[in-house]
C-alpha positions in Angstrom: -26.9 5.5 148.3 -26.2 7.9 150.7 -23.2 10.1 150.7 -21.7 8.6 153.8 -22.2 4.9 152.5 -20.4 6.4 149.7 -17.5 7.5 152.1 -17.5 4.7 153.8 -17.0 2.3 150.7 -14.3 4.4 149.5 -12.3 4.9 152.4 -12.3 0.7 153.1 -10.0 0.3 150.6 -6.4 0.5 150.7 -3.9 3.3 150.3 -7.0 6.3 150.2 -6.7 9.4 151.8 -9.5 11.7 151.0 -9.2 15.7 151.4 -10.3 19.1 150.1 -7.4 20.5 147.7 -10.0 22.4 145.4 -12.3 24.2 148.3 -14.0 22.8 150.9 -17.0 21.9 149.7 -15.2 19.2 147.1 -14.3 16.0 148.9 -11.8 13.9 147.0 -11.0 10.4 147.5 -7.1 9.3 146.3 -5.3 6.0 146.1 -1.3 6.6 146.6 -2.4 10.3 145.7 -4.0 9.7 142.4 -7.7 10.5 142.4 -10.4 8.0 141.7 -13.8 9.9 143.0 -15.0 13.8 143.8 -17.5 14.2 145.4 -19.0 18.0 145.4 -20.6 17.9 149.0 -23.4 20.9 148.8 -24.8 19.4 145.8 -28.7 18.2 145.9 -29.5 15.6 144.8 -25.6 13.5 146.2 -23.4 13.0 143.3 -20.4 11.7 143.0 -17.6 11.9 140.3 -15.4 8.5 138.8 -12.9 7.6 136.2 -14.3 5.5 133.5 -12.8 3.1 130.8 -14.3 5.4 127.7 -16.3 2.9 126.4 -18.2 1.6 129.6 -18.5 5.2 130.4 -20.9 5.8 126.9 -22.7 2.3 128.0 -23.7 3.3 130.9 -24.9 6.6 130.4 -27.2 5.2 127.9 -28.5 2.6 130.4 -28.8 4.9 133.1 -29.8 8.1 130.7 -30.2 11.3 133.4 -28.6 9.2 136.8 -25.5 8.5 134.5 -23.9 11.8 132.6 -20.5 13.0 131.3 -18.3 14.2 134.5 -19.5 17.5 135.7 -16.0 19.8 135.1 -14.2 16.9 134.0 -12.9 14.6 131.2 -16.2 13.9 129.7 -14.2 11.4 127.5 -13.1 9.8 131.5 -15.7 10.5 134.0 -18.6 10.0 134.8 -21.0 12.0 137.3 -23.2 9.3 139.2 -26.8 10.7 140.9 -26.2 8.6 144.3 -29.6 8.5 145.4 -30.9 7.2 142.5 -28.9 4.5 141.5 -28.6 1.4 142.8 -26.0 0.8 145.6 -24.5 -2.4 144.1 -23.8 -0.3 140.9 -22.4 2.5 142.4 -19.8 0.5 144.4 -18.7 -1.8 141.3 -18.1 1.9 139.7 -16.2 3.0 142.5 -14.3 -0.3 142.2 -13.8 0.1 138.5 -12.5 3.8 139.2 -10.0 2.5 141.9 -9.4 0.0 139.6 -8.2 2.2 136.6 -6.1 4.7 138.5 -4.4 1.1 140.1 -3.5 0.0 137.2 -1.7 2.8 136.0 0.7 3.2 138.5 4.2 3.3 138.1 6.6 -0.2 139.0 7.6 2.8 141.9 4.0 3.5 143.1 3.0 -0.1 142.7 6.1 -1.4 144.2 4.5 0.9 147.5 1.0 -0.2 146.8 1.8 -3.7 147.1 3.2 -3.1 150.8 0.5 -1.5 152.2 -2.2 -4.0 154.0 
């Protein structure tokens, strides 16, 4: 998948802003301010970083051993650094739907309450 596919998918879904707070060379995408995917931009080959649920996280990186690995400087125990243009694009955007997913349902009744109200 290419990086701006991977933009693209993450931007169609609701309440994301995406912006550089690190440098500007590390795109991140947020959902009501909480981040769900990084994205280092001068990388080569594309990757992209996503939360994980721990377990699917150690699945997947033994399915996909060398295209799947432990976030690069993050959790390893909750993220997950994807090689985009090796991958297939179906898998990548269920992943970046699981990641949205996780940092969803961790809102508080406040930040869901908002959620919910956005269309």
């Amino acid at each position: 998948m290419h990086i701006e596919a991977f933009r693209d998918y993450c931007l169609s879904k609701k309440g994301i802003t995406e912006e550089f707070p690190f440098d500007e060379h590390t795109l991140v995408f947020k959902v009501m301010g909480k981040m769900f995917a990084l994205v280092p931009l001068e990388r080569i080959p594309s990757q992209a970083n996503l939360k994980c649920n721990p377990e699917k996280a150690i699945l997947l990186r033994e399915e996909h051993d060398g295209l799947i690995t432990p976030g690069y400087h993050m959790s390893k125990v909750h993220w997950n650094t994807l090689y985009l243009e090796n991958l297939p694009p179906k898998l990548i955007m269920d992943l970046v739907d699981h990641s949205y997913d996780l940092v969803v349902s961790k809102f508080t009744k406040k930040l869901k309450a908002e959620f919910d109200t956005l269309e």
